[in-house]
LUMDOBA-445781 format. One record per atom (N, C-alpha, C): chain; atom name; residue number from 1; residue in one letter; x, y, z. Coordinates in nm, 2 decimals. Layout:
<sites>
   ch   at     i   aa        X        Y        Z
    A   CA   NUM    A        X        Y        Z
...
</sites>
This chain:
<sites>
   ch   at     i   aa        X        Y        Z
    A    N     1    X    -1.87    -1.93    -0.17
    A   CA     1    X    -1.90    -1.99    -0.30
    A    C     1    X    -1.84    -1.90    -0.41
    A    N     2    X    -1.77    -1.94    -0.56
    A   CA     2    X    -1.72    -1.89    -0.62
    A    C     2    X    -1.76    -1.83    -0.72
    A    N     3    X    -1.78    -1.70    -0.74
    A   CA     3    X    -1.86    -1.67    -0.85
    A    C     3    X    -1.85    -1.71    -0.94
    A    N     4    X    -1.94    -1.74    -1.06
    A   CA     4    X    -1.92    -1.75    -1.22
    A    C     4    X    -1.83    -1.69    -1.27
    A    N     5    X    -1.89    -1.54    -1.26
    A   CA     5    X    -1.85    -1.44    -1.36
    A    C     5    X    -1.79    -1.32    -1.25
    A    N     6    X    -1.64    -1.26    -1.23
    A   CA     6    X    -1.62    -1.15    -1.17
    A    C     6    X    -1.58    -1.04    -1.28
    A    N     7    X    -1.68    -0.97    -1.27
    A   CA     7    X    -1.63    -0.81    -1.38
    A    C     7    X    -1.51    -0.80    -1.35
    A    N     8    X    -1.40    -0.72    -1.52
    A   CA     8    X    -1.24    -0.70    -1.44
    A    C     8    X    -1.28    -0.60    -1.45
    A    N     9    X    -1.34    -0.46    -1.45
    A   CA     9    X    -1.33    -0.33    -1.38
    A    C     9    X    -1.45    -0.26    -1.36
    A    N    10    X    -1.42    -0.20    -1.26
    A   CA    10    X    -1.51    -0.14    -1.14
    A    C    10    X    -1.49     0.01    -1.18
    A    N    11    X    -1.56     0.09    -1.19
    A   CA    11    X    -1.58     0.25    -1.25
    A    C    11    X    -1.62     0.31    -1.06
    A    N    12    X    -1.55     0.42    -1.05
    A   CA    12    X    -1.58     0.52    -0.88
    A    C    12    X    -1.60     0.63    -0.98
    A    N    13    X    -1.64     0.72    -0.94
    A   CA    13    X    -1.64     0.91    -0.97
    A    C    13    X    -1.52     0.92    -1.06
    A    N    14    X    -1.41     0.89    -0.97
    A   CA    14    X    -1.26     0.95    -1.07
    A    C    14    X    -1.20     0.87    -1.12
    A    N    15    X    -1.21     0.70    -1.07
    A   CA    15    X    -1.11     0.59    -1.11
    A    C    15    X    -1.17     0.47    -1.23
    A    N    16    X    -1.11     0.43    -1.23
    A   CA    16    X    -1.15     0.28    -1.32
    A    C    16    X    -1.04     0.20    -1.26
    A    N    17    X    -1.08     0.08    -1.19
    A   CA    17    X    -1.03    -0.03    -1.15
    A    C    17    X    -1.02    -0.13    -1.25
    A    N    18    X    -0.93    -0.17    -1.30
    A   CA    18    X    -0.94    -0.29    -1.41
    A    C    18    X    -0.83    -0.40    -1.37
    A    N    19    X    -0.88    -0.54    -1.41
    A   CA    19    X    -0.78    -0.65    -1.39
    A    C    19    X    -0.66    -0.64    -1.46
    A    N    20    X    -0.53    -0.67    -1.39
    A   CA    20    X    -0.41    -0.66    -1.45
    A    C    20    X    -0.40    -0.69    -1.63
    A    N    21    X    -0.31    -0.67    -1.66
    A   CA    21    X    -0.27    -0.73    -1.81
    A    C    21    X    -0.16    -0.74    -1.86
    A    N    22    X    -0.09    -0.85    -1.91
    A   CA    22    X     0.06    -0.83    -1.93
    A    C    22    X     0.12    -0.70    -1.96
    A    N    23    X     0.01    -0.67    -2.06
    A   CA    23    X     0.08    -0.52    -2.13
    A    C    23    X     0.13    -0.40    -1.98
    A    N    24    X     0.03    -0.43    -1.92
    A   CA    24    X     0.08    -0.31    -1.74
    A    C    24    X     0.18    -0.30    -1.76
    A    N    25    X     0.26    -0.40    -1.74
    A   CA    25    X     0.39    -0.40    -1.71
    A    C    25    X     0.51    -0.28    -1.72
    A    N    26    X     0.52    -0.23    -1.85
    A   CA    26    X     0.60    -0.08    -1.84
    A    C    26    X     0.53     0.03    -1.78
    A    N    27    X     0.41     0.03    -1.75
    A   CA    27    X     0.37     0.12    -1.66
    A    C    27    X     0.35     0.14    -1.51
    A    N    28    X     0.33    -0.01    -1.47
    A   CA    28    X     0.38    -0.06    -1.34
    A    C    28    X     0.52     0.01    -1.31
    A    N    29    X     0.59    -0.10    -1.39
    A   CA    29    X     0.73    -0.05    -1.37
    A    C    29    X     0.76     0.13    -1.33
    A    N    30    X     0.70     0.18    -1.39
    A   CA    30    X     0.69     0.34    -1.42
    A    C    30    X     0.63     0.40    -1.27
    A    N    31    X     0.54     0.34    -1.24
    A   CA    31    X     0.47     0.40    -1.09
    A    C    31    X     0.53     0.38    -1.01
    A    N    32    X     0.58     0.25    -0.99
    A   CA    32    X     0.66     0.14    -0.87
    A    C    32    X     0.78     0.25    -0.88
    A    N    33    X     0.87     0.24    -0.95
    A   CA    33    X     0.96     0.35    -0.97
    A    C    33    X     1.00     0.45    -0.89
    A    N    34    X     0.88     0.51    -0.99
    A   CA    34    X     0.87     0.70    -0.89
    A    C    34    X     0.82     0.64    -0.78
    A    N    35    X     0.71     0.61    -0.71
    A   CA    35    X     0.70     0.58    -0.56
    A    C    35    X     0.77     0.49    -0.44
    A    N    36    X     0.91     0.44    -0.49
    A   CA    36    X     1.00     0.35    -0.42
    A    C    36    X     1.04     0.40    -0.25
    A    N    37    X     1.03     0.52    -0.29
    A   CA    37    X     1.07     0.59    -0.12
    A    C    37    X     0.93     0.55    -0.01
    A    N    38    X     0.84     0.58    -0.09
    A   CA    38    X     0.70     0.57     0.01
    A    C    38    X     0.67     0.43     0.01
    A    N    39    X     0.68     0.32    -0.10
    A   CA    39    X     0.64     0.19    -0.09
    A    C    39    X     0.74     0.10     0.00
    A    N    40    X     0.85     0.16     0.02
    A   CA    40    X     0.91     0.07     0.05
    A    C    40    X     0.94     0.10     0.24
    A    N    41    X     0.84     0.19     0.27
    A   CA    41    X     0.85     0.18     0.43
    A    C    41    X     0.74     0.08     0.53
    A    N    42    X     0.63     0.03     0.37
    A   CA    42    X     0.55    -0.05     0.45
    A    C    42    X     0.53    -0.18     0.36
    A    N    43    X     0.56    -0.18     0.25
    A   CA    43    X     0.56    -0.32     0.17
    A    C    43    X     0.64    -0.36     0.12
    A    N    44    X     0.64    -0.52     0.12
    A   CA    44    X     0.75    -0.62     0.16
    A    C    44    X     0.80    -0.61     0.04
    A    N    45    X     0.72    -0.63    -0.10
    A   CA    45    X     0.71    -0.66    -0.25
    A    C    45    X     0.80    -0.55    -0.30
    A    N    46    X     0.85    -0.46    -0.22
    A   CA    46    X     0.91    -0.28    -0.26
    A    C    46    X     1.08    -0.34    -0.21
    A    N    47    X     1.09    -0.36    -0.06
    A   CA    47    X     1.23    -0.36    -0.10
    A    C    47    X     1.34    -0.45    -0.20
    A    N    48    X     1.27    -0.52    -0.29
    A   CA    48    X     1.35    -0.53    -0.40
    A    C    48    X     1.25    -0.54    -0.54
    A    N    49    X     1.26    -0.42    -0.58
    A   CA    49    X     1.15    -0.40    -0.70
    A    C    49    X     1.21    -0.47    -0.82
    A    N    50    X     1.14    -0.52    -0.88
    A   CA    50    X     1.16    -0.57    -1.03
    A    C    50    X     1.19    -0.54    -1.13
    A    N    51    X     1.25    -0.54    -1.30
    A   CA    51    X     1.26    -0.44    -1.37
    A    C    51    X     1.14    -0.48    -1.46
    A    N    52    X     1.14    -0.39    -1.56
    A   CA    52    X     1.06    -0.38    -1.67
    A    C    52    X     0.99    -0.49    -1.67
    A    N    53    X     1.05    -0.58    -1.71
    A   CA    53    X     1.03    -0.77    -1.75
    A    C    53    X     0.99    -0.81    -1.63
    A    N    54    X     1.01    -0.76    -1.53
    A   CA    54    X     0.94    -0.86    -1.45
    A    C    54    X     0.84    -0.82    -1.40
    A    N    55    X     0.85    -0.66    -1.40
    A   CA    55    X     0.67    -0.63    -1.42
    A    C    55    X     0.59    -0.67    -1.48
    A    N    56    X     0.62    -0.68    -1.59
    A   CA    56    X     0.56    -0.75    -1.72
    A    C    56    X     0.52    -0.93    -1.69
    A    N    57    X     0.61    -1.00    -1.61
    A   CA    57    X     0.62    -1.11    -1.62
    A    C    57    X     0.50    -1.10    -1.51
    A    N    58    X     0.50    -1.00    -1.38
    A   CA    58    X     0.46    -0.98    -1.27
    A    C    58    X     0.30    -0.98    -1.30
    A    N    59    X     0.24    -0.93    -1.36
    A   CA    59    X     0.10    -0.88    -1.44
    A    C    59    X     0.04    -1.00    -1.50
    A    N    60    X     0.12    -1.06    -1.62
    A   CA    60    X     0.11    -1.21    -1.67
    A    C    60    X     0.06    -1.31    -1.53
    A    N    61    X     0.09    -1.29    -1.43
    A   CA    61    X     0.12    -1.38    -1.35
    A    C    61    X    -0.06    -1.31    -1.25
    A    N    62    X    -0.08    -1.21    -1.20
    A   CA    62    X    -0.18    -1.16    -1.19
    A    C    62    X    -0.31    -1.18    -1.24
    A    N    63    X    -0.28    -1.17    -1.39
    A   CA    63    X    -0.40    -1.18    -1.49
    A    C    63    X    -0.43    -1.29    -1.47
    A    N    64    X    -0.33    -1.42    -1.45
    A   CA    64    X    -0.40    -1.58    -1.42
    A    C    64    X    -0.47    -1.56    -1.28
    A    N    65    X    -0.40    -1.54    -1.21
    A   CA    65    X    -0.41    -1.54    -1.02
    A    C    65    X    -0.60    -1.46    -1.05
    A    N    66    X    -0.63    -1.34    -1.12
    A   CA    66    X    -0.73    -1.28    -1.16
    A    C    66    X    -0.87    -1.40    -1.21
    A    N    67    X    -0.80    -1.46    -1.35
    A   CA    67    X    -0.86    -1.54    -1.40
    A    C    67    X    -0.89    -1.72    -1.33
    A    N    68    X    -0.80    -1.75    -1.21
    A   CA    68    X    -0.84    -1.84    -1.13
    A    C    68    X    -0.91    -1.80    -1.04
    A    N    69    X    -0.93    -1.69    -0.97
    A   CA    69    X    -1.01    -1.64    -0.87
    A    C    69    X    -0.91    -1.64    -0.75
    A    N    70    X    -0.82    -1.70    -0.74
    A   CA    70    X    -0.71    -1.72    -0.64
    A    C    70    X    -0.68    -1.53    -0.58
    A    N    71    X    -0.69    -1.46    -0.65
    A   CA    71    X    -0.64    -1.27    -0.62
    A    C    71    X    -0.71    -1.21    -0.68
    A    N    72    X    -0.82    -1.10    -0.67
    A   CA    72    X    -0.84    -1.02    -0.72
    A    C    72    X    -0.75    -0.91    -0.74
    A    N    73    X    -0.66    -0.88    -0.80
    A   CA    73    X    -0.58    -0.73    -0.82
    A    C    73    X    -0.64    -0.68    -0.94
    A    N    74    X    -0.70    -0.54    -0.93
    A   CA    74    X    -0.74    -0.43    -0.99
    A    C    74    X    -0.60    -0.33    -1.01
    A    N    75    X    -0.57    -0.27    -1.08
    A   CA    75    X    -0.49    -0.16    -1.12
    A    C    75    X    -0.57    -0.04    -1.10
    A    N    76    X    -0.53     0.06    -1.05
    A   CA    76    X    -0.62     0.20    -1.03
    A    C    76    X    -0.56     0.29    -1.13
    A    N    77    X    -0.65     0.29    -1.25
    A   CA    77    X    -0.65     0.42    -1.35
    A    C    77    X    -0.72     0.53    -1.33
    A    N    78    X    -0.66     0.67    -1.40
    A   CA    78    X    -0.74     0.77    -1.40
    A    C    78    X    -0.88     0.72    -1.46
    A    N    79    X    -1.00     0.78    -1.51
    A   CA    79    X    -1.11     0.76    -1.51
    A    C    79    X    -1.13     0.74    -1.68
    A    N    80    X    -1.04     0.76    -1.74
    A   CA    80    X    -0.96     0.81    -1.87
    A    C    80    X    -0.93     0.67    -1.90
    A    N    81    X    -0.83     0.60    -1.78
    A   CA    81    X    -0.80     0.46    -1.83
    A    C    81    X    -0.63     0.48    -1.90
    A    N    82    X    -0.61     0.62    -1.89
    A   CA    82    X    -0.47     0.67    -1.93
    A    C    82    X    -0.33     0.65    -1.86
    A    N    83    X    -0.41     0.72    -1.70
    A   CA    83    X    -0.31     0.74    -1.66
    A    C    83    X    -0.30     0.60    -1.52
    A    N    84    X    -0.17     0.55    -1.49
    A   CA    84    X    -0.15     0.45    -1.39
    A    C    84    X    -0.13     0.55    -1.23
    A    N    85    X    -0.22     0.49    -1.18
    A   CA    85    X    -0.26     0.60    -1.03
    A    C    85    X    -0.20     0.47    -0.92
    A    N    86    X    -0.20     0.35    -0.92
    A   CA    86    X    -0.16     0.27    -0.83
    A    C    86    X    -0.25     0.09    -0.84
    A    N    87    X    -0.23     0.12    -0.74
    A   CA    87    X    -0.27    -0.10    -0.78
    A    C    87    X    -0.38    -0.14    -0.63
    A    N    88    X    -0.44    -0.23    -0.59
    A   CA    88    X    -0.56    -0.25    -0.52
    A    C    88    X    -0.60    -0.39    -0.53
    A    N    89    X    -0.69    -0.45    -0.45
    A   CA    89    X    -0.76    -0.58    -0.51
    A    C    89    X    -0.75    -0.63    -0.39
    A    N    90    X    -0.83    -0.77    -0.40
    A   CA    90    X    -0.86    -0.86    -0.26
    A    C    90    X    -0.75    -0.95    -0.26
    A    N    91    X    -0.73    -0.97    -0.15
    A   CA    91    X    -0.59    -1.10    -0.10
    A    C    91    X    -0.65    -1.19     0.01
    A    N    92    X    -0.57    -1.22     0.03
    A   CA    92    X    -0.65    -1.32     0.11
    A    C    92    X    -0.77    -1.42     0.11
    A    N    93    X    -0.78    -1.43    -0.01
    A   CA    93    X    -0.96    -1.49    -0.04
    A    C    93    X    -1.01    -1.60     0.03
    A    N    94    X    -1.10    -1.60     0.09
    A   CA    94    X    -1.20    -1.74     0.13
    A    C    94    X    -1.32    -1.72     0.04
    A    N    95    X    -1.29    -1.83    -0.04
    A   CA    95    X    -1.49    -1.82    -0.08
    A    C    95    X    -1.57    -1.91    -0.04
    A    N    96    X    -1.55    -2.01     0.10
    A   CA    96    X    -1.63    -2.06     0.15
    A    C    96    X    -1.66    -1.93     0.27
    A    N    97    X    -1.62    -1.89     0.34
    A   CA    97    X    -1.67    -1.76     0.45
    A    C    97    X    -1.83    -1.74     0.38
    A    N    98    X    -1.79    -1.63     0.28
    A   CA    98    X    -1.66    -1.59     0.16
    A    C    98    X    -1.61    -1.41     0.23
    A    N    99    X    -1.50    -1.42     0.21
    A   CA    99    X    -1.41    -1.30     0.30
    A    C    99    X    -1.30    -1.27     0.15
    A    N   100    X    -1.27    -1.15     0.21
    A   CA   100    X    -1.09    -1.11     0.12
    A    C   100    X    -1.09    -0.98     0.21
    A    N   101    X    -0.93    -0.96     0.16
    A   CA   101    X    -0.89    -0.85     0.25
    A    C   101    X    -0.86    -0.74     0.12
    A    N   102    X    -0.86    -0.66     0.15
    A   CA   102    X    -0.80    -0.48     0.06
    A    C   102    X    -0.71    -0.46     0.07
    A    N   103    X    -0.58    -0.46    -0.04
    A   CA   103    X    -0.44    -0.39    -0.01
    A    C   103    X    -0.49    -0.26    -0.13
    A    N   104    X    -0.40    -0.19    -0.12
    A   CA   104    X    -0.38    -0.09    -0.16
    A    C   104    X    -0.25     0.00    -0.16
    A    N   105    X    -0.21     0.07    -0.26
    A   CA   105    X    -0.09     0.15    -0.28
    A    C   105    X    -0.12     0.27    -0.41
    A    N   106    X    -0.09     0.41    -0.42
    A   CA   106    X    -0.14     0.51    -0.48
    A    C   106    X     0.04     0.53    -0.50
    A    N   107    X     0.07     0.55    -0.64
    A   CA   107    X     0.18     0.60    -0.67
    A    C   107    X     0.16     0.79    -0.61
    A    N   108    X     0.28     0.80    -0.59
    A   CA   108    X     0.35     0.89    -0.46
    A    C   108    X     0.32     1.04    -0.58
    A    N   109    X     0.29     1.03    -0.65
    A   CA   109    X     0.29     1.18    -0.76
    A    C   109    X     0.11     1.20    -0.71
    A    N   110    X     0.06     1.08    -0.68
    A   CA   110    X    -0.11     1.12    -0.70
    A    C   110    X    -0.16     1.11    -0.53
    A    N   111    X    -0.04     1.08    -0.44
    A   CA   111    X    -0.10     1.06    -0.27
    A    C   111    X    -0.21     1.16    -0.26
    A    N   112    X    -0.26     1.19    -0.12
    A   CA   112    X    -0.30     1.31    -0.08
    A    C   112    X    -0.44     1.32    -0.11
    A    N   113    X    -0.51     1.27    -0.22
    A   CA   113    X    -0.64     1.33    -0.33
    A    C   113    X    -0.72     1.27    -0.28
    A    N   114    X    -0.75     1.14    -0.20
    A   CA   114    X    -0.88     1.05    -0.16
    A    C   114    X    -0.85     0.96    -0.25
    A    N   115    X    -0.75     0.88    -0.37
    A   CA   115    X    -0.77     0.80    -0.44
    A    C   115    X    -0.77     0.68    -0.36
    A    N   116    X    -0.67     0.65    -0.27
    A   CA   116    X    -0.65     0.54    -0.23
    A    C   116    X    -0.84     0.47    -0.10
    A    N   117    X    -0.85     0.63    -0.03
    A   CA   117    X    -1.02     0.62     0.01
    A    C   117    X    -1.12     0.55    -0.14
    A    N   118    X    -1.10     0.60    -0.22
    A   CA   118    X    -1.19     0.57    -0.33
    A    C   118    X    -1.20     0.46    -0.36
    A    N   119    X    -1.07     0.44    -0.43
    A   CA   119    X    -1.01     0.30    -0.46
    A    C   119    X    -1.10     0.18    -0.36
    A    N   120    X    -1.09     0.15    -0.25
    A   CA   120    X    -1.12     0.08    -0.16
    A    C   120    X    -1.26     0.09    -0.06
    A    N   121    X    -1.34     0.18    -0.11
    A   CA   121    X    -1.42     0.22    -0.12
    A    C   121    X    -1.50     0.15    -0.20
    A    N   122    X    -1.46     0.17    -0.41
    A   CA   122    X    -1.54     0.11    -0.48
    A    C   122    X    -1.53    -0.06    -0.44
    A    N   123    X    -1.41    -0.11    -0.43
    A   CA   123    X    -1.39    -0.23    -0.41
    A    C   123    X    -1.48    -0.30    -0.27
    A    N   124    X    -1.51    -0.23    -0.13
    A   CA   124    X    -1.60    -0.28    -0.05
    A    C   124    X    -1.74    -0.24    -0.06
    A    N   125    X    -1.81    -0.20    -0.17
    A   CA   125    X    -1.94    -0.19    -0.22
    A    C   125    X    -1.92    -0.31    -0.32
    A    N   126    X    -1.85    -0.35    -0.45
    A   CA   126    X    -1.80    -0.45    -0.53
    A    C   126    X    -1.87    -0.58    -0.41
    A    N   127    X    -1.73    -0.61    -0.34
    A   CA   127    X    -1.72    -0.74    -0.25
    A    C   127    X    -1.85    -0.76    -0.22
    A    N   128    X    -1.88    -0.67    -0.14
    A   CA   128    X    -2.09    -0.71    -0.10
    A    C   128    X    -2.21    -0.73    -0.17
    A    N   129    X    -2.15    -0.63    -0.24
    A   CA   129    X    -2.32    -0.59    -0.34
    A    C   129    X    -2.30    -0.71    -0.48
    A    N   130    X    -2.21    -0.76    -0.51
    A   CA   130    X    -2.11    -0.83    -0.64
    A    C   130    X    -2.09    -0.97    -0.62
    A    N   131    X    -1.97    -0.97    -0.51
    A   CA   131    X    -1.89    -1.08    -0.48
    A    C   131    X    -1.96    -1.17    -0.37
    A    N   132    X    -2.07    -1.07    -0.28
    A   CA   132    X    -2.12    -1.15    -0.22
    A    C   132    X    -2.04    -1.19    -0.06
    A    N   133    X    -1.95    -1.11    -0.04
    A   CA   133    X    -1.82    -1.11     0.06
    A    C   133    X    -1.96    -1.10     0.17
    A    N   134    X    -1.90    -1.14     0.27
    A   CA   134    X    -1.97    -1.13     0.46
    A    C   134    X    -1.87    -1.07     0.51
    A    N   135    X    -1.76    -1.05     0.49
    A   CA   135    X    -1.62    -1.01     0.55
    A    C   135    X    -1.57    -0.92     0.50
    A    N   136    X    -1.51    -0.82     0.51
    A   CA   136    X    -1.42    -0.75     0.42
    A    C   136    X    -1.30    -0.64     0.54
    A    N   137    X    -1.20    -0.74     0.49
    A   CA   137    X    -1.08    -0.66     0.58
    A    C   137    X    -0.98    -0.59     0.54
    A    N   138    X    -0.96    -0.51     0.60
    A   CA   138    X    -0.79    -0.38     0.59
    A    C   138    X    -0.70    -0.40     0.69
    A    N   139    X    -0.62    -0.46     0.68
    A   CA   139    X    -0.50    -0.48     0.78
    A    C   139    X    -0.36    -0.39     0.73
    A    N   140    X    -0.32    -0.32     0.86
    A   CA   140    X    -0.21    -0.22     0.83
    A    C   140    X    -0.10    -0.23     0.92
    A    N   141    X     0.02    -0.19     0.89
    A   CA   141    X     0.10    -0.19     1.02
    A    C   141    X     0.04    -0.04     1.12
    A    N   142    X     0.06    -0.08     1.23
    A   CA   142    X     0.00     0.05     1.36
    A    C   142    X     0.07     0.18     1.32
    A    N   143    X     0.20     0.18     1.26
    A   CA   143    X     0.25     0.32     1.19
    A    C   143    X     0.22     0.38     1.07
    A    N   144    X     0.13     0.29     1.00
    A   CA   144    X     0.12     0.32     0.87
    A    C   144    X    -0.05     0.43     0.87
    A    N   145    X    -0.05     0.53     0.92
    A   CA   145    X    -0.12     0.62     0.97
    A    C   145    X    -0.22     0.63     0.89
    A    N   146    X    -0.20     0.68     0.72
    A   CA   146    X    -0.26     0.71     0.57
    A    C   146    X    -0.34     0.59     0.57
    A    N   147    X    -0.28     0.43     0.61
    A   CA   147    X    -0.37     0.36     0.54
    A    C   147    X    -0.47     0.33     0.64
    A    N   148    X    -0.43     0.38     0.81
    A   CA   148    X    -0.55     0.31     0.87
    A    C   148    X    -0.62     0.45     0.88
    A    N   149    X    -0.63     0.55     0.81
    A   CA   149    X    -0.72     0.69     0.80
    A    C   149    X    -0.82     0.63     0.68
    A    N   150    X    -0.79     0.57     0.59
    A   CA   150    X    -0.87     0.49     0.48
    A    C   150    X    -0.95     0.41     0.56
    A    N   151    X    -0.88     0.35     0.60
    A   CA   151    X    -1.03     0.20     0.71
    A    C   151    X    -1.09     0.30     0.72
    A    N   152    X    -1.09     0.39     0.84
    A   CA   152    X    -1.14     0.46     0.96
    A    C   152    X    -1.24     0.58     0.89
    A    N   153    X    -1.20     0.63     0.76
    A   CA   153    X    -1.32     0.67     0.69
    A    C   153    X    -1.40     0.61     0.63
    A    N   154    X    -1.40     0.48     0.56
    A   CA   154    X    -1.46     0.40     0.50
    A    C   154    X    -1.58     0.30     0.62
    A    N   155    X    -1.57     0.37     0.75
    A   CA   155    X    -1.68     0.28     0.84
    A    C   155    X    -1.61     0.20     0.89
    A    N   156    X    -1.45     0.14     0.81
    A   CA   156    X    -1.42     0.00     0.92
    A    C   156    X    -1.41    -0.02     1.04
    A    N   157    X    -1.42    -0.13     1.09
    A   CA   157    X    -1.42    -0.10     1.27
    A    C   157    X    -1.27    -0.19     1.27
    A    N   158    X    -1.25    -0.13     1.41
    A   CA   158    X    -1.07    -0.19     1.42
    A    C   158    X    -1.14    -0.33     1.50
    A    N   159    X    -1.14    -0.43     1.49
    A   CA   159    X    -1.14    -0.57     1.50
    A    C   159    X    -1.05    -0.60     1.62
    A    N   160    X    -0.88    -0.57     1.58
    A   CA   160    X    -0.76    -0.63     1.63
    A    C   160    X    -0.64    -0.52     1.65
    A    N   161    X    -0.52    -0.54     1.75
    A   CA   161    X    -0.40    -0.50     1.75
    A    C   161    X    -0.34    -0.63     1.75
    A    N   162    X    -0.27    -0.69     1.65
    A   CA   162    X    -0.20    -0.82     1.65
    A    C   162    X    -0.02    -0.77     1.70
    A    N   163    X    -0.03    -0.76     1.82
    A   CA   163    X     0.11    -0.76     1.89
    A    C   163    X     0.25    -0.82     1.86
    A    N   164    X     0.31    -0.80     1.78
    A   CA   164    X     0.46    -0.84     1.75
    A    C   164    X     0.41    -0.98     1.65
    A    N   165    X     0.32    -0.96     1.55
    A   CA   165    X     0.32    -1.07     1.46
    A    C   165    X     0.42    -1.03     1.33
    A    N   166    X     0.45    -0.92     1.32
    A   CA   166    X     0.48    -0.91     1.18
    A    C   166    X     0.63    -0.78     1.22
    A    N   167    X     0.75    -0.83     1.15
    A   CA   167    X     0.89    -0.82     1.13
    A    C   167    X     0.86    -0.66     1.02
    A    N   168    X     0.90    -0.54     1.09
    A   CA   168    X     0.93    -0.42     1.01
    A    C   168    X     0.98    -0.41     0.90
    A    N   169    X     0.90    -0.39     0.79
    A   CA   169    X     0.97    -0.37     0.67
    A    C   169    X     1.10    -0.33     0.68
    A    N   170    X     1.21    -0.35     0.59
    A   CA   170    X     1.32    -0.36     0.59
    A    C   170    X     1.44    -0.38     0.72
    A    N   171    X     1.37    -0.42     0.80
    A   CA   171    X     1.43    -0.47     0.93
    A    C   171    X     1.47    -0.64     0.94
    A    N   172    X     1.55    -0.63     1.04
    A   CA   172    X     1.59    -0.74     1.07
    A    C   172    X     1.50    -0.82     1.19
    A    N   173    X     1.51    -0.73     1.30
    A   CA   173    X     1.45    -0.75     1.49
    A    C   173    X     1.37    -0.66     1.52
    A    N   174    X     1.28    -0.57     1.43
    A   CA   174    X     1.21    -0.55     1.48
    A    C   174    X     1.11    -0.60     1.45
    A    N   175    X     1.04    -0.61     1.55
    A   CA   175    X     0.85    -0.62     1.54
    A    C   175    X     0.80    -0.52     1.56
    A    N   176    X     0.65    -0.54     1.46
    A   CA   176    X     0.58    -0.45     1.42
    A    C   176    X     0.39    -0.54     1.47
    A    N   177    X     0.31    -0.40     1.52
    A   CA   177    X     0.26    -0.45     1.54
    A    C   177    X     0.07    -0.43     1.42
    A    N   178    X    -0.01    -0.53     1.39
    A   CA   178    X    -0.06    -0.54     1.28
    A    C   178    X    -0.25    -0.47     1.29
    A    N   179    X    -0.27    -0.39     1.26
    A   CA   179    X    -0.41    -0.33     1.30
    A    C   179    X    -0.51    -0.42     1.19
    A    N   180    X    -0.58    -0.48     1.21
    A   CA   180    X    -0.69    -0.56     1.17
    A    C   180    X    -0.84    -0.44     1.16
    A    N   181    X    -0.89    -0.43     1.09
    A   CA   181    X    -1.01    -0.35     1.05
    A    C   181    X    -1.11    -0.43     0.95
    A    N   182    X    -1.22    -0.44     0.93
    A   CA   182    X    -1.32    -0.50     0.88
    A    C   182    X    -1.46    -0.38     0.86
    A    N   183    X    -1.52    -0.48     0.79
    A   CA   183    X    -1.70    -0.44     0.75
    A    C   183    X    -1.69    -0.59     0.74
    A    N   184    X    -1.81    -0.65     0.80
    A   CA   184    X    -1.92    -0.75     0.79
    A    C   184    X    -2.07    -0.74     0.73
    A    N   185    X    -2.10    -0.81     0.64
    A   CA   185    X    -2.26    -0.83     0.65
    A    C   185    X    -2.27    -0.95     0.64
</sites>
């Protein structure tokens, strides 16, 4: 069922999660940037990054996706609301289940700190205690180590190894294979 009302930001210890806004956009642009070496070994949206404008266009386009219910995407600010630390939010949404999945990305200056644990942390207390979610998934590629260390502290249980469903970032022939992780209530 779809909620009425979804808060756009979610407060952790260090972060403030807030719904996109056109204005992101030069700051996007700014994170996406400097972290291009690390984003672009496991997400698809990296190997051809956008400029300025179309971050900008990219956010505008969010804020609706946000405002239909269609995507939750949160932006991960310092706690300040200053500084741009990386981006987050549910994909995948079902609100008849009602289910969504966690992506997540920490620009590459702030890796290392727990943000990205945090980040997705606030967000699977949100979905249950909030959203009302029975499902909440993290799906990662099997190499992508950092993000299935996030499930795996966060309680998720691994669900799945989905076997040659998904084509290696910036590859042609290879397959990659897809780790499925969850919390249910």
């Amino acid at each position: 069922m779809l909620p009425d009302h979804i808060p756009e930001t979610i407060q952790t210890p260090r972060l403030l999660l807030r719904a996109p806004r056109e204005q992101d956009g030069p700051a996007m642009y700014r994170a996406v940037a400097a972290s291009l070496p690390e984003l672009r070994r496991w997400m698809v949206w990296a190997q051809q990054p956008l400029d300025e404008a179309g971050y900008t266009s990219n956010m505008a386009a969010a804020a609706d996706a946000f405002a239909a219910r269609t995507e939750l995407r949160y932006l991960i600010w310092d706690v300040s609301g200053e500084t741009l630390m990386g981006s987050t939010g549910f994909h995948a949404l079902n609100w008849q289940v009602p289910r969504g999945e966690i992506g997540y990305w920490i620009h590459s200056a702030h890796t290392g700190q727990g943000y990205a644990s945090e980040a997705a942390q606030g967000l699977t207390a949100f979905g249950f205690d909030v959203l009302g979610f029975r499902r909440i998934e993290i799906r990662c590629d099997v190499l992508n180590e950092a993000s299935a260390a996030v499930a795996k502290k966060l309680g998720y249980t691994l669900d799945a190894r989905l076997v040659n469903n998904a084509i290696a970032v910036g590859q042609v022939h290879e397959l990659r294979d897809t780790l499925v992780y969850s919390q249910v209530r």
